[in-house]
N, C-alpha and C positions, 0 to 999 in steps of 0.2 A: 231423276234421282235414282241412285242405285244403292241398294242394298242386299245383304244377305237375310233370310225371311230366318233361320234357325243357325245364328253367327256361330252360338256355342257347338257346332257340328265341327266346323272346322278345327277343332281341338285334336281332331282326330288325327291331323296330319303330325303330329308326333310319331306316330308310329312310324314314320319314313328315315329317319337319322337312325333309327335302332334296326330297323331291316338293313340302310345299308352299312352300319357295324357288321351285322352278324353273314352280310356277306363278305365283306372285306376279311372278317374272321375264316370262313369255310373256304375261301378262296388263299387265303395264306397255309390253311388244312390240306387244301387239295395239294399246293405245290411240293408240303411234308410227305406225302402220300407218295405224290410221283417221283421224290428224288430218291424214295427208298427202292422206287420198282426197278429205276434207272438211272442214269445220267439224263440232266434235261436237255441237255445237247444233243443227246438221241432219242427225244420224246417227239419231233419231226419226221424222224425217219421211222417211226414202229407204229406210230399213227400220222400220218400226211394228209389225211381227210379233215381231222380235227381241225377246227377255226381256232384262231389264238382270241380271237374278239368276240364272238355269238354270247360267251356270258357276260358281257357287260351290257353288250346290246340287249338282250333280252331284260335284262335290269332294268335300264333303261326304260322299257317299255313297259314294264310291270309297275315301274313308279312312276311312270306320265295314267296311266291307266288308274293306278290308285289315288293322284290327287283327283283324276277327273271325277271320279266318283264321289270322293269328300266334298268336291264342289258342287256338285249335283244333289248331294246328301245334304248341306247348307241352304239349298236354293236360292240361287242369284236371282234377283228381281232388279226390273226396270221398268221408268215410266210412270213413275206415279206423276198424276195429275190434280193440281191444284184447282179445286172445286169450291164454291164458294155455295153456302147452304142455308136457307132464309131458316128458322124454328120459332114456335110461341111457347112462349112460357112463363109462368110466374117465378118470381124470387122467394125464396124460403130460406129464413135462418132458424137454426134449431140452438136455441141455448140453453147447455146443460148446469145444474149447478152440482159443484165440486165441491160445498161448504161441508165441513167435516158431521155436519148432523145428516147429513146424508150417507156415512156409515152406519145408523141406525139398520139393527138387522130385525125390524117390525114388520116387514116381509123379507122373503126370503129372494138369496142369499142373503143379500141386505140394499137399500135404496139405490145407493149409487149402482150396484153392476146391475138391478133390475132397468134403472131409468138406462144405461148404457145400451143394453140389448134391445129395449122399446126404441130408444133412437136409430139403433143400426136397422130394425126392421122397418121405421118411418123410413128413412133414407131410402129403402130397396121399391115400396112401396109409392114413393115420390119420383121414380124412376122421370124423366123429362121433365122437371122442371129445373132450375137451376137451386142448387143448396150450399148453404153455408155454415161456419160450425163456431158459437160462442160458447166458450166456458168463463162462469162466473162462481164468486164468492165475495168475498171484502173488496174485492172488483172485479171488473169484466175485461176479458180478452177473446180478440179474434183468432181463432186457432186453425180455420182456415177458410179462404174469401169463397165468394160463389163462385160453381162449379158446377160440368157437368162430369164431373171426374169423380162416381159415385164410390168405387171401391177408397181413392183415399179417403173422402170423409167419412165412411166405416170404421177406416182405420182409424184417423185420426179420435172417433168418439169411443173405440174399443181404447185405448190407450190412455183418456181421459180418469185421471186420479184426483184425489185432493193436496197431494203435493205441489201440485202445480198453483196452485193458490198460497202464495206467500202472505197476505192476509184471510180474515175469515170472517163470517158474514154473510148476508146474502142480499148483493147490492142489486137488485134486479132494473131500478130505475136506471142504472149504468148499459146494463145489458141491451135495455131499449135505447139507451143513444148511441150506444159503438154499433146497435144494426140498423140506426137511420143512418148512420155517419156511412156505414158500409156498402147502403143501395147506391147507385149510380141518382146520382142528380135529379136526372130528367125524369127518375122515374118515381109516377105521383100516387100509383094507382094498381098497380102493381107485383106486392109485393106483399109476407105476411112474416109472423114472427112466429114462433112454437117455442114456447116457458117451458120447461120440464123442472119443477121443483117442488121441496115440500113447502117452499112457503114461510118458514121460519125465519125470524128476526129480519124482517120485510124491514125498508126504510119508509119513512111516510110520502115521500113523491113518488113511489110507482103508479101508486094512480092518475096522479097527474097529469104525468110523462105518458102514459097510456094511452088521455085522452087525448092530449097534442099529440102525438104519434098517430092516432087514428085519421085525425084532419089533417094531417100529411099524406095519410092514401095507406096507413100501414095498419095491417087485418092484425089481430093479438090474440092467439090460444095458449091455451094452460092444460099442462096434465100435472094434478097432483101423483105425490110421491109418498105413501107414509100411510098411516094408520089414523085415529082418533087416538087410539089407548095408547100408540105411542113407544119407542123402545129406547133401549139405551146403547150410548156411543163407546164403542168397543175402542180401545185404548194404549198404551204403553206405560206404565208406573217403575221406573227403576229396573225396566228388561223383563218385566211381567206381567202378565195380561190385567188390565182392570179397566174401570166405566171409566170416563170424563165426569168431572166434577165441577162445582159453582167453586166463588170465592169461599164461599163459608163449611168447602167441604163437603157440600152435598149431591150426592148422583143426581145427572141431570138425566131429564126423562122428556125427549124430543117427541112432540106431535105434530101432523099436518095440519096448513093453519088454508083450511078450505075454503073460507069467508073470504080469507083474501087475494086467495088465488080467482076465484069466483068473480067480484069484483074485479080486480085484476083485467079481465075478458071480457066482461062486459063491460068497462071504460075503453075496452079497444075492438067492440065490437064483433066479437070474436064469440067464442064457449070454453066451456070447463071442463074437464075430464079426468075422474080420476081413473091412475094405472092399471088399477088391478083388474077395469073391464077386460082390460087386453085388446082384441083385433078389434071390437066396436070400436076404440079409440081410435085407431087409425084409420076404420072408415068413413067414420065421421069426419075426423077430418079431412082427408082425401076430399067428403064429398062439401068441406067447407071449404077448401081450397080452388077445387072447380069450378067456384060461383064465381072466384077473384076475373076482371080480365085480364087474359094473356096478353104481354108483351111481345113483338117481334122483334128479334134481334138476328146478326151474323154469324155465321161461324164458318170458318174454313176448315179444310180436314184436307190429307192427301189421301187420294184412296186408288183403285184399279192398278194396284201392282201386277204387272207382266212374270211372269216364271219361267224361267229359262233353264231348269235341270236337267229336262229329258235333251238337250243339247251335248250337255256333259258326261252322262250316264250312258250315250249311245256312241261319243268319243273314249268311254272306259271300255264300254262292250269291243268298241276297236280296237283297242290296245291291245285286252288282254285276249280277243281272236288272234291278233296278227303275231303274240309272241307264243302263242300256242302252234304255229305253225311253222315258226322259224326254227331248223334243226342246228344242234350242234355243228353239224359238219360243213367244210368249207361251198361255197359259191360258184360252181362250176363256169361260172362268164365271169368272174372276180379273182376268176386264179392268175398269179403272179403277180396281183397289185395289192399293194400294201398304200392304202391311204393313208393313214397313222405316219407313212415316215416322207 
């Protein structure tokens, strides 16, 4: 396989159409120059040493010289080899919830970009194992499958809004069947799930679903989100800032609902965590995680790319020696032939 190691280098070679502009320019210059000195009829006879060609030739070698270098400056690679690579690891979905009581700013900033940033630092933390990313509210979606492709599920959960939830809610019993639904088959034993929610307006089968998820092989953690006392959900009223309100017009005042998160983990065998311990949460779970057994699985990669620049770079260094060396003036064992005609 070949490719170039730094493609956007060869951008460079633009610069080659505009040098030979601005010679085509200065060479139309010179001719102005000369026809004022003389007749160019007799610009053979008052110089006869002068080559009619060395500047083009010399061009020439100054732009074979400068692609070499842009190619060199890209680095052509060859040779990669397909490698095939045994790895253990467990499955881990991290499902966040998006439900708009998760704007509660009862810690700061507010719950969702707290849980957002705990999850992006889970993920760096989880580094080898395989991770996957659900966001839920009034339902649950896969926002992206397992992977060891850590930077995008960073991205992916920095990106994660409540917009994205066209209803609202907090279906969490859903969450746990679109990450059974999401593990490969075969695997029983495995594999664990990470809750990041406050818990609010739970449906009554997440416990359920929890403990049949467990006797399926799937480990179940919770990190609460939120406070006891609780805050309120910051808003839009007619293009002006105000709370969320009930039916009857009354500010709603969202708390974390810990009992059930709590439960929650303990029908799936798992533990409880709330956020604001910070790094103990995650190495707890880490060290919950490590007890799971690793599965072995495949993976391919191409890797051992070859670099071929100093190939290129020592054919530039040629070029532009050999037209540093070529004079203006005619060819003494070339005189009287004219190749060109």
């Amino acid at each position: 396989m070949f490719r170039y190691e730094h493609f956007e280098n060869l951008l460079t070679l633009g610069v080659i159409p505009i040098i030979i502009a601005a010679f085509l320019w200065m060479w139309y210059a010179r001719k102005r120059a000369m026809a004022r000195f003389a007749d160019l009829s007799l610009m053979g006879q008052l110089a006869p040493q002068t080559s009619k060609y060395k500047h083009l030739i010399k061009l020439v070698i100054i732009l074979l010289g400068l692609i070499a270098l842009v190619i060199g400056y890209a680095n052509p690679q060859w040779g990669a080899k397909r490698e095939k690579a045994k790895r253990k690891s467990v499955d881990v979905f991290i499902a966040l919830d998006i439900s708009e009581s998760m704007l509660a700013t009862d810690i700061s900033p507010n719950r969702l970009e707290r849980a957002k940033r705990f999850a992006q630092q889970l993920v760096e933390e989880l580094k080898g194992e395989r991770i996957g990313n659900i966001i839920f509210a009034g339902n649950a979606y896969l926002q992206m499958p397992l992977t060891t492709d850590y930077a995008a599920a960073q991205l992916f959960l920095r990106s994660s809004n409540t917009n994205m939830a066209p209803t609202q809610g907090t279906a969490i019993s859903e969450a746990i069947d679109l990450a059974e639904q999401s593990f490969a088959q075969n695997n029983k034993q495995h594999k664990a799930l990470i809750i990041i929610s406050d818990g609010e307006n739970h449906d009554d089968e997440a416990i359920t679903r929890a403990r049949e998820a467990y006797e399926n092989g799937l480990m179940i953690f919770t990190v609460g989100v939120g406070t006891q006392q609780g805050g309120l959900i910051p808003t839009q009223a007619q293009g002006f800032p105000d709370y969320k309100k009930d039916k009857d017009g009354k500010t709603i005042r969202t708390t974390i609902n810990e009992q059930m998160l709590s439960d929650l983990a303990s029908a799936g065998a798992g533990a409880y965590f709330n956020i604001s311990d910070g790094d103990q949460v995650i190495t707890a779970i880490q060290s919950g995680i490590e007890k799971i057994e690793k599965q072995e699985f495949e993976t391919r990669s191409f890797t051992k790319y070859a670099s071929y620049f100093q190939w290129f770079i020592g054919l530039a260094l040629f070029f532009i020696l050999s037209e540093f060396f070529i004079s203006y003036r005619k060819n003494k064992y070339l005189k009287g032939k004219d190749f060109f005609n």
